[in-house]
C-alpha positions in Angstrom: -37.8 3.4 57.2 -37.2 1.8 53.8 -41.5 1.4 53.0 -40.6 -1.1 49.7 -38.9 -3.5 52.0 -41.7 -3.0 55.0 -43.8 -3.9 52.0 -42.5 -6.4 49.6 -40.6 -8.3 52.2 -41.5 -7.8 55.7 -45.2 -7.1 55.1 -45.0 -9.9 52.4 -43.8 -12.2 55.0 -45.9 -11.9 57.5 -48.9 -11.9 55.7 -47.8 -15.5 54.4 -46.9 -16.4 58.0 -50.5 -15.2 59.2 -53.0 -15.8 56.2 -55.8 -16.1 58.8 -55.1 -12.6 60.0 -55.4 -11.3 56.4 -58.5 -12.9 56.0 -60.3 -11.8 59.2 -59.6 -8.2 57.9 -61.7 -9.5 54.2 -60.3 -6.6 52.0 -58.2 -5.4 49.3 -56.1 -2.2 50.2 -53.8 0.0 47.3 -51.6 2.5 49.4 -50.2 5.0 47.3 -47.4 6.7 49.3 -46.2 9.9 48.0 -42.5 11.7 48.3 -38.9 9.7 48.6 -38.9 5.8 49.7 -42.6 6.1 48.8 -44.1 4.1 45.7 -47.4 1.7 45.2 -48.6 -1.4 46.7 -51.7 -3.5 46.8 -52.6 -5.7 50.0 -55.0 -8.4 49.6 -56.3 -9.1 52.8 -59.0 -11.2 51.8 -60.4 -14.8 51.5 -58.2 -14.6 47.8 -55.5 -13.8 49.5 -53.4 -12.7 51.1 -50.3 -11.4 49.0 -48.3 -8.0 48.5 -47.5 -6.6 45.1 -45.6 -3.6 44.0 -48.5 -1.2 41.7 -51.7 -0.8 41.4 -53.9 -3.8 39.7 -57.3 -2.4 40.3 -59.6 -3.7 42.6 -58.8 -2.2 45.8 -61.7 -2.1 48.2 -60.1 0.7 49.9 -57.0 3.0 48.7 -54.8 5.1 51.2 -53.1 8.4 50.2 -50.2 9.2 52.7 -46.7 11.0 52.2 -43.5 8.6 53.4 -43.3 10.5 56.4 -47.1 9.9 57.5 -46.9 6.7 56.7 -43.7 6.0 58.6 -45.5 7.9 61.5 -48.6 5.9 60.9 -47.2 2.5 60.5 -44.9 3.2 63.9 -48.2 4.7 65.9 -51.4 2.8 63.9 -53.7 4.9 66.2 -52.6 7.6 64.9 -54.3 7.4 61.6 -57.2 9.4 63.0 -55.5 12.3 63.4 -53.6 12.4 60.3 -57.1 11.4 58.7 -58.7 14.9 60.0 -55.2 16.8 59.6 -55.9 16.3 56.1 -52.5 14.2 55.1 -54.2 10.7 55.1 -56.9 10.4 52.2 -58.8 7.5 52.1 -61.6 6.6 49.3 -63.5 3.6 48.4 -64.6 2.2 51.4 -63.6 4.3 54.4 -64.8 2.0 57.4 -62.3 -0.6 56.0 -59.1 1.8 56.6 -60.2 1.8 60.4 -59.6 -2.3 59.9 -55.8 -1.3 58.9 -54.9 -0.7 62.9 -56.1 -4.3 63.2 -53.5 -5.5 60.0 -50.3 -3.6 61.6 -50.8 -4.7 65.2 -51.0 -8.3 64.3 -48.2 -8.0 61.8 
């Protein structure tokens, strides 16, 4: 899986294709993937948004830890984020009720 593209092009895409499923989610996410192919990316899902850009600008409602090959896993399987949640190799802080609103972003995407 090549995660920049899935995020600044396909992710990008979509979420310009489908700004009204961005803003039913109403948040800002940072995803911080860790390892080879991985890198930095804020998701604005919200009323401001929604747009996808490479970093990390601050103001994330919500930020996601994950390796490359969790997030693969995750982005393939969304339910799976549970169990890679208590497995200890997805770390979410800020507000942790909004990562459960993730499963909802992918699926429409």
């Amino acid at each position: 899986m090549d995660i920049a593209k899935l995020f600044n092009t396909d992710l990008a895409n979509a979420l310009a294709l489908k700004p009204d499923v961005a803003k039913r989610i109403g948040a800002r996410f940072q995803f911080i993937i860790t390892g080879e192919g991985g890198g930095e990316w804020f998701v604005d899902a919200s009323n401001s948004g929604p747009k996808v850009e490479q970093g990390n600008p601050g103001g994330a409602d919500c930020t996601i830890r994950i390796s490359a090959a969790d997030f693969e896993q995750l982005w393939n399987n969304p339910s799976s984020g549970m169990n890679l949640f208590f497995a200890g190799r997805l770390s979410v802080s800020g507000d942790t009720m909004l990562a459960l609103k993730l499963q909802d972003l992918i699926r429409a995407l």
